[in-house]
N, CA, C and O of each residue as an XYZ file, in Angstrom:
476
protein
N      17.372     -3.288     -8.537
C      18.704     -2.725     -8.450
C      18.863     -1.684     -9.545
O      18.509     -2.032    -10.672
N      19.246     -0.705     -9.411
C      19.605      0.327    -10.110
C      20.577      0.270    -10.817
O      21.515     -0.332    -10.295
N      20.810      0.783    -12.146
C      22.121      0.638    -13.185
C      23.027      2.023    -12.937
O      23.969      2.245    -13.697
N      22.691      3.010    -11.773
C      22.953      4.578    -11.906
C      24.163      3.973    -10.708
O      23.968      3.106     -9.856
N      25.519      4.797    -10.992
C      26.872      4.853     -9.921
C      25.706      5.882     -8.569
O      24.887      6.798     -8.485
N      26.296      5.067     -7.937
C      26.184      5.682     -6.380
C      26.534      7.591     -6.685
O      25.933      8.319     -5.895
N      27.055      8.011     -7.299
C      27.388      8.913     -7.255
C      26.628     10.372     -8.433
O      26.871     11.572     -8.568
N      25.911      9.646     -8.900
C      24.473     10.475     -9.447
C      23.722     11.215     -8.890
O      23.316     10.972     -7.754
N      23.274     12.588     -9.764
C      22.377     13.262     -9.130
C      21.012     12.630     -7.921
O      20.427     13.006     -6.905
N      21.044     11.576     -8.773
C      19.903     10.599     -8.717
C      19.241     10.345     -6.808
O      18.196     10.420     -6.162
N      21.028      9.950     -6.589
C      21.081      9.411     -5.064
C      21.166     10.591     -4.350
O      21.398     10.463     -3.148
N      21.034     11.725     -4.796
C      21.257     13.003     -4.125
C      20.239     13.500     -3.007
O      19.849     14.576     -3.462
N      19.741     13.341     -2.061
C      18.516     13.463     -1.653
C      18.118     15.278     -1.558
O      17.003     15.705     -1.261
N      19.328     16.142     -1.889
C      18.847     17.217     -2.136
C      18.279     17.366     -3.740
O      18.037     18.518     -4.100
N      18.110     16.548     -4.470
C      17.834     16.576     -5.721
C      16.301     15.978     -5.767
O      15.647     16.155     -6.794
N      15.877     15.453     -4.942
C      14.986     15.147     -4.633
C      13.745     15.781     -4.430
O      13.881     16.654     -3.573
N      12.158     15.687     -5.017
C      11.089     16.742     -4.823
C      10.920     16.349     -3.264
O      11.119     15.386     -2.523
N      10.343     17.926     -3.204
C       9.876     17.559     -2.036
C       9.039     16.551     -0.964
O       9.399     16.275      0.180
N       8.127     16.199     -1.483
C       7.668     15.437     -1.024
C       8.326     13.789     -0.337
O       8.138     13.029      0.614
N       9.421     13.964     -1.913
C      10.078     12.444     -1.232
C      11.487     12.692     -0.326
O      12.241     11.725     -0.225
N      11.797     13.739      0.219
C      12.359     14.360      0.993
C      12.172     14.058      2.526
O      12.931     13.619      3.390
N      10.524     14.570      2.515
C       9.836     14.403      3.390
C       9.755     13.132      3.851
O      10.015     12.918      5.035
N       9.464     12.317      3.181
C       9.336     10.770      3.584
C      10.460     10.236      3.591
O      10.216      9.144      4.103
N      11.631     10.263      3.350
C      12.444      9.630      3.191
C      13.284      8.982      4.161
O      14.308      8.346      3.908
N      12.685      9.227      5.488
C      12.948      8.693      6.554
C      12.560      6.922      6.682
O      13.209      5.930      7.017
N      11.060      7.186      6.190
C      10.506      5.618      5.661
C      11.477      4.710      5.622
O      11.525      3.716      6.346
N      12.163      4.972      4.901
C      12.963      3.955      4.419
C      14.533      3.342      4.548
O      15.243      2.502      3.995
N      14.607      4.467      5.804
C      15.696      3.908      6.873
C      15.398      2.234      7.774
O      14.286      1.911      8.191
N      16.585      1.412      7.907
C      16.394      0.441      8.433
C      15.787      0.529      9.531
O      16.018      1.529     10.211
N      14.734     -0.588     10.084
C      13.990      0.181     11.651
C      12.806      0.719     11.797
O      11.924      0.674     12.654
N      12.989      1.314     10.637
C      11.624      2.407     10.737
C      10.270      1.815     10.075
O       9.353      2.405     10.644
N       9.671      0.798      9.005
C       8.677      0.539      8.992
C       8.190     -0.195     10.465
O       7.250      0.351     11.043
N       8.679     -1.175     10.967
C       8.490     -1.556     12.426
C       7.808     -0.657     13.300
O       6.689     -0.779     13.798
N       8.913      0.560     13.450
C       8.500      1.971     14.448
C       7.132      2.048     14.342
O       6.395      2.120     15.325
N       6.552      2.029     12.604
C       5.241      2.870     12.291
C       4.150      1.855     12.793
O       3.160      2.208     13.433
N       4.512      0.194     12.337
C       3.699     -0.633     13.137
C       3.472     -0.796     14.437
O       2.371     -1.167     14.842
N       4.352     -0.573     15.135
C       4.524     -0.681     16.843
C       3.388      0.849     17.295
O       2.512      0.923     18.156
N       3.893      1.918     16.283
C       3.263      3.139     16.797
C       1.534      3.291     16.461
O       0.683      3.965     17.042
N       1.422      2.322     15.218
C      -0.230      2.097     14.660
C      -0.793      0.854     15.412
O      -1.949      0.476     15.223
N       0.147      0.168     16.359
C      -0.488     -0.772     17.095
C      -0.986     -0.131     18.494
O      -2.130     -0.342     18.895
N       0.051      0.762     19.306
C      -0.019      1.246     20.299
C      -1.161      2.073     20.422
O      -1.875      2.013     21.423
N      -1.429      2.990     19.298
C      -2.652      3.798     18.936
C      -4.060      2.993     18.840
O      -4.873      3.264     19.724
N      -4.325      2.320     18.157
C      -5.324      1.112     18.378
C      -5.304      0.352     19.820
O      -6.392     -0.024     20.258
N      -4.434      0.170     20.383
C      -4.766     -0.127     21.433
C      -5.168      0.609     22.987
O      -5.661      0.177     24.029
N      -4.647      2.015     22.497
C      -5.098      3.350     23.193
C      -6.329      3.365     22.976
O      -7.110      3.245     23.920
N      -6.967      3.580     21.119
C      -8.514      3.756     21.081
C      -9.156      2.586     21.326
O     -10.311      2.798     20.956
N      -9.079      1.435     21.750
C     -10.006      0.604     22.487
C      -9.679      0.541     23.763
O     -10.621      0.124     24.438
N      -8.873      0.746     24.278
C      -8.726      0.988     26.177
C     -10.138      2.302     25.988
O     -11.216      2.181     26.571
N      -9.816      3.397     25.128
C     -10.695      4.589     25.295
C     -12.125      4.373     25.138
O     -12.923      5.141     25.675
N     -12.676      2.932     24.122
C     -13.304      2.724     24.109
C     -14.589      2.448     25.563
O     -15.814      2.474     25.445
N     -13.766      2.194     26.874
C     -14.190      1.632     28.464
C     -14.284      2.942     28.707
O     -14.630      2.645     29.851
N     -14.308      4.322     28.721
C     -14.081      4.932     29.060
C     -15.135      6.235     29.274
O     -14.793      7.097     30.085
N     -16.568      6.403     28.465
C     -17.330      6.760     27.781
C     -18.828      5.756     28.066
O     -18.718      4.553     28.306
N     -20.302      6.505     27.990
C     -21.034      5.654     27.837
C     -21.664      6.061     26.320
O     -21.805      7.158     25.780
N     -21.899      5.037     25.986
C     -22.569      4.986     24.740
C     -24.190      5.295     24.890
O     -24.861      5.347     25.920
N     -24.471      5.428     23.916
C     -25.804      5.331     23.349
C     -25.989      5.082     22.055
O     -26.130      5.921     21.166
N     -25.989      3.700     21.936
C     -26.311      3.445     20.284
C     -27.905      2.698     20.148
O     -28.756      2.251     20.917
N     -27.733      2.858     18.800
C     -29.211      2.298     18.162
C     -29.359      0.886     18.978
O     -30.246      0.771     19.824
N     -28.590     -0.020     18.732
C     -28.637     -1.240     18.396
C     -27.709     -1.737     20.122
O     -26.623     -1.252     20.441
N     -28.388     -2.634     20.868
C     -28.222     -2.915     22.193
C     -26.393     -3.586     21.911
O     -25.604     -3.753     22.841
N     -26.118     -3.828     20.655
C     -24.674     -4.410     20.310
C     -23.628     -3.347     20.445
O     -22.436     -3.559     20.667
N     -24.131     -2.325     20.309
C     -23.172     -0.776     19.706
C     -22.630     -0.672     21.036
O     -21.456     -0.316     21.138
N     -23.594     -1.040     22.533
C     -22.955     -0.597     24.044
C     -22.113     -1.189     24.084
O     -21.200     -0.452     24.457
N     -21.642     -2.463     23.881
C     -20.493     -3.163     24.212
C     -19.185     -2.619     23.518
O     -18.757     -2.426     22.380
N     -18.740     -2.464     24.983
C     -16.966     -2.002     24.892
C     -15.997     -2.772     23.998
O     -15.721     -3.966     24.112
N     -15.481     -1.845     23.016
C     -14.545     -2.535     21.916
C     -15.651     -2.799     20.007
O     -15.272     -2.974     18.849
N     -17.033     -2.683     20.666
C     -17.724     -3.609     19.457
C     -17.460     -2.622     17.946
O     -18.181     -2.907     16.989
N     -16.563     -1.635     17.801
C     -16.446     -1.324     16.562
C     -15.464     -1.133     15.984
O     -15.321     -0.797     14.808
N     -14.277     -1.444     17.213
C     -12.764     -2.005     17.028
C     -12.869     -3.518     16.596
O     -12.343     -3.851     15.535
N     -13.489     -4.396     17.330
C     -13.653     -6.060     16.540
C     -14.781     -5.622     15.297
O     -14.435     -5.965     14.166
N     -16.084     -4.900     15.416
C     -16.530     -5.389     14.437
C     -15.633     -4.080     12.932
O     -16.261     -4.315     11.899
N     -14.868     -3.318     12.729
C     -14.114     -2.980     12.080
C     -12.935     -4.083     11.270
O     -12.969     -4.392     10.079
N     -11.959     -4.529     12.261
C     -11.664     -5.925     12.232
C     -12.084     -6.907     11.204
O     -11.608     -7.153     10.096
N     -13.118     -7.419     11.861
C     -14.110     -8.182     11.198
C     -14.097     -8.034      9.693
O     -13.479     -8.598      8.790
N     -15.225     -6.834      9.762
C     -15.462     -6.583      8.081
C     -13.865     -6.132      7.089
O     -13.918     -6.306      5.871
N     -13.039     -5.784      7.480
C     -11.937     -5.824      6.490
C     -10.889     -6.729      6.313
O      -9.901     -6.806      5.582
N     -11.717     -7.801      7.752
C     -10.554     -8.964      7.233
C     -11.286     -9.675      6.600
O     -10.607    -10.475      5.955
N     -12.527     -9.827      6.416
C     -13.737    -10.004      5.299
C     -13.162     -9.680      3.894
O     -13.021    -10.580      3.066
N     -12.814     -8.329      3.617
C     -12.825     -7.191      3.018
C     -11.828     -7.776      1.798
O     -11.969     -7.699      0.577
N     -10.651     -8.456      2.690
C      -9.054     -8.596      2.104
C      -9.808    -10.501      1.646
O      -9.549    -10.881      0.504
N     -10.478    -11.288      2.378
C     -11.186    -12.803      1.799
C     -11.819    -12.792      1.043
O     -11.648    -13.763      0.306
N     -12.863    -11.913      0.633
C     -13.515    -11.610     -0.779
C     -12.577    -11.265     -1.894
O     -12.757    -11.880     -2.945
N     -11.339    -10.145     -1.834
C     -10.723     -9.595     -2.532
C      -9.582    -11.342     -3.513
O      -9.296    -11.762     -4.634
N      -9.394    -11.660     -2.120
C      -8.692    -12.887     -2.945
C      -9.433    -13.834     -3.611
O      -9.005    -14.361     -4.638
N     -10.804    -14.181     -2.995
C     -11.391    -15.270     -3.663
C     -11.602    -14.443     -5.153
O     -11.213    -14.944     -6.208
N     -12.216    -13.221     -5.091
C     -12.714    -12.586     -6.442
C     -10.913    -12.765     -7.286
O     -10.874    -13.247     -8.418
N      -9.966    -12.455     -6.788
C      -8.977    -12.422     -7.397
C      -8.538    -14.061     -8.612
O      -7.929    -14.215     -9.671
N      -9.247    -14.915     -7.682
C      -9.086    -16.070     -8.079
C      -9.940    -16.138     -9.608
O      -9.553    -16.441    -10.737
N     -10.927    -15.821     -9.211
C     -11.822    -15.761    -10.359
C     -12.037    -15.256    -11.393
O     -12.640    -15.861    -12.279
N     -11.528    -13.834    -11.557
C     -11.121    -13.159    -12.446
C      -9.385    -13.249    -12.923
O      -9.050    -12.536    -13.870
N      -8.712    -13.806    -12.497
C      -7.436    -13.920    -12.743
C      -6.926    -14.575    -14.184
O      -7.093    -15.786    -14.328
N      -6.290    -13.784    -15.291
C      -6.354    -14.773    -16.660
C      -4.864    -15.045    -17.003
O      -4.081    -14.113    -16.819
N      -4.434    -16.114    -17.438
C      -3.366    -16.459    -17.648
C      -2.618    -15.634    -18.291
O      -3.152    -14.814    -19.037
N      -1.012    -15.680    -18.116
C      -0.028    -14.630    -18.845
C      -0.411    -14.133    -20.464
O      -0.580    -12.968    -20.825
N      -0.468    -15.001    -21.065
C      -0.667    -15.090    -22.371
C      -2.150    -15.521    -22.919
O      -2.534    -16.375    -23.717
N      -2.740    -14.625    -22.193
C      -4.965    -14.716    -22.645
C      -4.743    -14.328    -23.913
O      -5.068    -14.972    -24.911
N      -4.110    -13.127    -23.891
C      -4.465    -12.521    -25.371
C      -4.042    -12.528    -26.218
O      -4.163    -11.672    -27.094
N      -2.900    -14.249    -26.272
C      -1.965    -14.403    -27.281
C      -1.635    -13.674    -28.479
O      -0.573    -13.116    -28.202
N      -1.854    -13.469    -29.273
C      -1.151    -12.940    -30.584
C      -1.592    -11.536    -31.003
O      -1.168    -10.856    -31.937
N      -2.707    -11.205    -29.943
C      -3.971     -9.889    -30.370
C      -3.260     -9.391    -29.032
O      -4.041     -8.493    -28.717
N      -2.452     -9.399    -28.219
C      -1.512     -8.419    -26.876
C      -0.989     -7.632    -28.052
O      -0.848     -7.979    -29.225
N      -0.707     -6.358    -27.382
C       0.202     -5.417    -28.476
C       1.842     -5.670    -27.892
O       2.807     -5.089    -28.388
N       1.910     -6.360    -27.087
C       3.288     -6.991    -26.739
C       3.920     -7.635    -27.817
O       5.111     -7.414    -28.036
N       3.056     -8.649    -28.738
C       3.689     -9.205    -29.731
C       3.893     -8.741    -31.135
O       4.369     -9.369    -32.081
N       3.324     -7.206    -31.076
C       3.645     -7.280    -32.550
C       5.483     -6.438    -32.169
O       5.931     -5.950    -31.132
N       6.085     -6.607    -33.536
C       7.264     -6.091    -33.953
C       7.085     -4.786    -34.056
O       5.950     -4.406    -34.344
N       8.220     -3.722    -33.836
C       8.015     -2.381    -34.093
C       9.584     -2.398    -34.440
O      10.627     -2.888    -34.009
N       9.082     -1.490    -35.575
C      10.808     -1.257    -36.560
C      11.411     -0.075    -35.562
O      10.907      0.828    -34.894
N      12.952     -0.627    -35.850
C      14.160      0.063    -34.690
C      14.062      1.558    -34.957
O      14.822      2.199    -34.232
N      13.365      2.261    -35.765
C      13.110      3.793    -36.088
C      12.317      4.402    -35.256
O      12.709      5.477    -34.802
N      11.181      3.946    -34.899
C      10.339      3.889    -34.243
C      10.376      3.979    -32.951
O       9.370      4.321    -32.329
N      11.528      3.690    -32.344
C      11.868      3.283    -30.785
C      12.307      4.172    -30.246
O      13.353      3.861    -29.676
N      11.933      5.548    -30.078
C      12.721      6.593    -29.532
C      13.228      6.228    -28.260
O      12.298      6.095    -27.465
N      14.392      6.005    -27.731
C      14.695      5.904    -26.213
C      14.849      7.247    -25.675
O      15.715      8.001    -26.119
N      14.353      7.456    -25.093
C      14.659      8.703    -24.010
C      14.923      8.469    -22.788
O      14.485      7.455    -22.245
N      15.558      9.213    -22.249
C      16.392      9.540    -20.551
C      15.487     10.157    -19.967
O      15.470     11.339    -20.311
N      14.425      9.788    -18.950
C      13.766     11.076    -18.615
C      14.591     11.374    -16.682
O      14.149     12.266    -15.958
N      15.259     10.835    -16.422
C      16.242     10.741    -15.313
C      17.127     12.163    -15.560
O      17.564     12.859    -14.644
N      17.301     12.447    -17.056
C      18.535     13.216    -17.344
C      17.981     14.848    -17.139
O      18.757     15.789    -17.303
């Protein structure tokens, strides 16, 4: 939640770079859905397209219709099961680096320049 009044440059979407201009549709209610329904429909276009074509691959597996839509599939839902198990394993508690984090040392109130970079 934001601490800025509704009424800030901030919320201005002409104040806005371009780029997030551009996108800013994203993030109308509705619309991540749209992009899934529209990245599902597309995948399911390129494997209908897949029947459509004869192959010639290396490997007598490559002819079969669909085999690089499942085996794509496959390896990145692989991809995302490695990522968590490794996550598990390397994962170190909040406070590993107890007293040697530069979180804990003190810094005198002189020191603390606050700046606005919003402004």
């Amino acid at each position: 939640m934001s601490d800025h009044p509704k009424d800030t440059p901030r919320d201005d979407p002409q104040n806005w770079p371009a780029l997030g201009r551009m996108f800013s549709w994203v993030d109308r209610p509705g619309n991540p859905m749209r992009i899934i329904w529209i990245l599902a429909a597309a995948s399911a276009l390129a494997f209908l397209a897949d029947f459509t074509y004869e192959k010639h691959g290396t490997f007598e597996i490559e002819n079969l219709p669909g085999f690089f839509a499942v085996f794509g599939f496959v390896g990145f839902t692989g991809l995302i099961l490695v990522a968590r198990l490794l996550r598990r394993l390397i994962k170190r508690p909040e406070d590993y680096y107890g007293d040697k984090s530069i979180d804990t040392e003190d810094y005198p109130p002189s020191g603390l320049d606050k700046v606005d970079n919003d402004a």
